[in-house]
N, C-alpha and C positions, 0 to 999 in steps of 0.2 A: 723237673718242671711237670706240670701238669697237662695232659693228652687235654686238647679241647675237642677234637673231631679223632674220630677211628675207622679204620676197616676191615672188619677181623675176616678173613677168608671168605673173601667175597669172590663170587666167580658171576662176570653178565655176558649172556651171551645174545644176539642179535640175526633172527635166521638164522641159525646156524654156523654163524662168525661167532671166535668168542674173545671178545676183546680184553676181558680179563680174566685170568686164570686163579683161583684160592687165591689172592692176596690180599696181605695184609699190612698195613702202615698207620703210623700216628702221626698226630700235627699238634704240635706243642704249643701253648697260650702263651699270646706275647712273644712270636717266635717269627724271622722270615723266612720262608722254607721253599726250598725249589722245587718242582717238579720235572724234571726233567728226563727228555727221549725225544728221540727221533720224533717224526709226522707218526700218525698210524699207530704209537706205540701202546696208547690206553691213557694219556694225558686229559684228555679232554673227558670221558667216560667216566674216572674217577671225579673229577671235579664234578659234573653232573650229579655221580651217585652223593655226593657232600652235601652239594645243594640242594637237594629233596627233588632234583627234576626228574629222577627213573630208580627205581626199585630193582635191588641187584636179584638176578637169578636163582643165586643161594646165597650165604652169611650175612653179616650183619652189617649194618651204617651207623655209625653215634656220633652226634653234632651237639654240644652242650646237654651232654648227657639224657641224649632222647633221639627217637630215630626220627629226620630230619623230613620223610615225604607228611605234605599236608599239614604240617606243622608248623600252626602259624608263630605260635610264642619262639620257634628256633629261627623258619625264617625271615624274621623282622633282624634278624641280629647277625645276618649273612649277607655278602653282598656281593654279586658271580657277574665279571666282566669279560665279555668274549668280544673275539675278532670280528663276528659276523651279526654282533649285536643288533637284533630289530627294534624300528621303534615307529608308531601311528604315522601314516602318510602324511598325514597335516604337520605334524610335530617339529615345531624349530627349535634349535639348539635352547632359547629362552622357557619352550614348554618341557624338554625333558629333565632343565634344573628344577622345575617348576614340582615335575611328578616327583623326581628323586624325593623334593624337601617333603614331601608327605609321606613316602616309604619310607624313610630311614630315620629312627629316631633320633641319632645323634647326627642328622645334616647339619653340618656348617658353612650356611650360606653365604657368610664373609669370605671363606678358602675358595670355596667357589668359585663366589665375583673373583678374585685374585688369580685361580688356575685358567679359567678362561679368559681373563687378559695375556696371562702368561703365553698361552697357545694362540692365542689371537683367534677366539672363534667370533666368529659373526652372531649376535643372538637372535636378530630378525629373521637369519637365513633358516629355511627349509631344511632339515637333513637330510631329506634326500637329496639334497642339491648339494652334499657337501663332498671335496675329494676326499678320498678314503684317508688321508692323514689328518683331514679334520673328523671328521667320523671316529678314529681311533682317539683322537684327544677327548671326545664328548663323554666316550667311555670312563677314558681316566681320570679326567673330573670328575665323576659320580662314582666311582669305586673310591677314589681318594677321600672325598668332602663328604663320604656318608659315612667315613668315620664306625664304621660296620667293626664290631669285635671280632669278626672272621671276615675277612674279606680276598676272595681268590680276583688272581687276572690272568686269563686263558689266552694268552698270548695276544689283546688288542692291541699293542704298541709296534705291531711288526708293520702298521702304515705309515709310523711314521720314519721321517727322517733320522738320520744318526744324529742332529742336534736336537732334536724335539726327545729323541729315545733318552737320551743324557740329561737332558730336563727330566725328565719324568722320573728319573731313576734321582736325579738330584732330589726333588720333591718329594718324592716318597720316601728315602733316606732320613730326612729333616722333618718330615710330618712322624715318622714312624715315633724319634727320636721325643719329642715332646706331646706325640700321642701313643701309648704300645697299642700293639693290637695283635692277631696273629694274623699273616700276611701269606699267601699261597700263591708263586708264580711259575706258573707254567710257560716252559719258554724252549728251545733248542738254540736261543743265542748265548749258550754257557758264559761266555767270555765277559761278555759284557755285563752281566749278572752278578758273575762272582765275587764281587767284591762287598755286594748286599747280603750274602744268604749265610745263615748262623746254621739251618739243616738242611740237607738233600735226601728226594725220593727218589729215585732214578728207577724207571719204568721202560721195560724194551719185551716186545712181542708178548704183553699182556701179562709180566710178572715183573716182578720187584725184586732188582740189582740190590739195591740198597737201600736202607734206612736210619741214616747217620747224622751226626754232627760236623761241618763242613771241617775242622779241623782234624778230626779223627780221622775223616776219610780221605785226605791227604795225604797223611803220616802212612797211612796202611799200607801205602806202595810207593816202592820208587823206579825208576827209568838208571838202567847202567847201558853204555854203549863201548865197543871198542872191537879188536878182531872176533872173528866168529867163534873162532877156536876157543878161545878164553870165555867167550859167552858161553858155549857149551858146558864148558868144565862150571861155570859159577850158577849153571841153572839147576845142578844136579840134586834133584829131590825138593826145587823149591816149585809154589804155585805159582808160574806162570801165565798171566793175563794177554799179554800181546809181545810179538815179535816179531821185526821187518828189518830187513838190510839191503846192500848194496854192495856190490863184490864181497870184499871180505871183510867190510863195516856192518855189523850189526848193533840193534838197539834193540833191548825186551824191557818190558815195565813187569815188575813181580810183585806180589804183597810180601809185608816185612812180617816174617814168623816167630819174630824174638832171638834170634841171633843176630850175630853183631853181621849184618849183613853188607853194610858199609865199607865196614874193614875188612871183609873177604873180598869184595868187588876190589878194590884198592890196591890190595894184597896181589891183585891179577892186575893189575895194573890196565882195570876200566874205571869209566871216567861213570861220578854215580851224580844223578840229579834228581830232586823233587819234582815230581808228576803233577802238571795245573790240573785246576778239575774237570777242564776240557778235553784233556787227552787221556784221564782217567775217566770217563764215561765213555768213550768213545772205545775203549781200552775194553772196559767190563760187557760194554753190549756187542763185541765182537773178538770172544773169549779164542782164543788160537786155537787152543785142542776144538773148538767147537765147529771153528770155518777154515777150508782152505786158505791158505794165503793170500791169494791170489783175490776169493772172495772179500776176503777183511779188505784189505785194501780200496776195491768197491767200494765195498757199504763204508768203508771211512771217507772217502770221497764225494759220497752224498751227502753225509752227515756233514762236512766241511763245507759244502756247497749250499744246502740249506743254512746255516750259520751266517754264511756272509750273505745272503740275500736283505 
């Protein structure tokens, strides 16, 4: 397929913070593709650098084959939904469909009318008067119904409810389905996700884990558990991503190197399972040779803990 948006080693750094480091990622046309890391990781930063809203330090940005700041013919044809979305004080939910229909060429004011019943926004109401789960839905009406050929959503759905988030993720599923588009969701609720996303970016402390097809990067690793001893013997020369136990029950997830890895685990008589893509990110951005145990652990805790919030 074809790269609609790129970032070929890009590095931005911000006072002194550098929240991204040389990387580089593609976004394929017609494609749902996750973004995915921790808070802090550089999620939010790339999606900015897409949108033409900040010019990277060094390397390059391509959004329909043109670099993306100030550029109005690219962004009329992008449409960047965030958490902390502003909009004119005066502005009620009826005036921001209002502005949308004249930003975005391909507004669909029928989907529209339809998502805002769906979510049941008030149109007379004031935004600022609105709870943050209506707030989050204003968002995704107009990232949905503007029908945008790139359109990113920087995690606004995290106001709302688990029934409203399953709408929306309904919705966007069946709008995608009879509309493609490329679709960019940045998000740290993996779980919930996974069942939309065709590729992953996985981004942690300002570089890029990976840049995959969600099936491939599945397949790449699996989870065996059973006594240590036997884990020991079946880890010998493979690449090990994570490993945790308890007494003498351990579990490591490894990537599969092209031996029959399955049948060696088996052969030792551990138990071998497919890695979700939740415990494979969480896996890769908290590599064992890299953090004490003890650490990993931690930071897998938070990462868990953000998740289900």
């Amino acid at each position: 397929m074809m790269a609609i948006a790129a970032v070929r080693e890009v590095t931005m750094r911000f006072r002194g913070h550098t929240a991204l480091h040389n990387v580089s990622a593609t976004f394929e046309e017609n494609v749902i593709t996750g973004l995915l890391g921790r808070n802090g990781a550089g999620k939010t930063t790339m999606m900015q650098l897409l949108a033409g809203h900040l010019v990277p330090t060094s390397g390059n940005i391509e959004v329909f084959g043109a670099n993306p700041y100030e550029n109005e013919s690219v962004l009329q044809r992008m449409s960047l939904v965030k958490e902390n979305q502003k909009y004119p004080e005066y502005f009620r939910v009826a005036d921001a469909m209002s502005a949308a229909a004249m930003l975005f060429p391909n507004w669909d004011a029928g989907y529209a009318k339809s998502l805002v019943a769906d979510f049941d926004l008030p149109q007379k109401r004031r935004i600022k008067k609105l709870s943050r789960g209506m707030l989050s839905a204003v968002g995704i009406v107009i990232g949905l119904a503007s029908r945008a050929p790139l359109t990113f959503f920087d995690e606004p759905y995290l106001g709302l409810d688990a029934v409203a988030r399953q709408m929306f993720y309904d919705r966007l599923i069946a709008d995608y389905a009879e509309n493609p588009r490329t679709i960019v969701l940045s998000t740290h609720l993996i779980e919930e996700i996974a069942g939309l996303l065709e590729r992953v970016v996985i981004i942690d402390r300002g570089k890029i884990l990976a840049d995959a097809d969600v099936d491939d990067l599945r397949t790449s690793a699996i989870s065996v558990s059973g006594p240590g001893e036997q884990i020991d013997q079946f880890l010998g020369g493979r690449d090990l991503l994570r490993r945790e136990g308890a007494g003498q029950l351990s579990r490591a997830v490894v990537r599969v190197q092209g031996r029959d890895d399955r049948a060696d685990a088996s052969a030792l008589g551990l138990d071998v399972e497919p890695v979700s893509l939740q415990h494979l990110v969480v896996s890769l951005t908290n590599r064992a040779e890299a953090i004490h145990p003890a650490a990993a652990l931690t930071a897998e805790s938070a990462y868990l803990e953000e998740a289900s919030r």
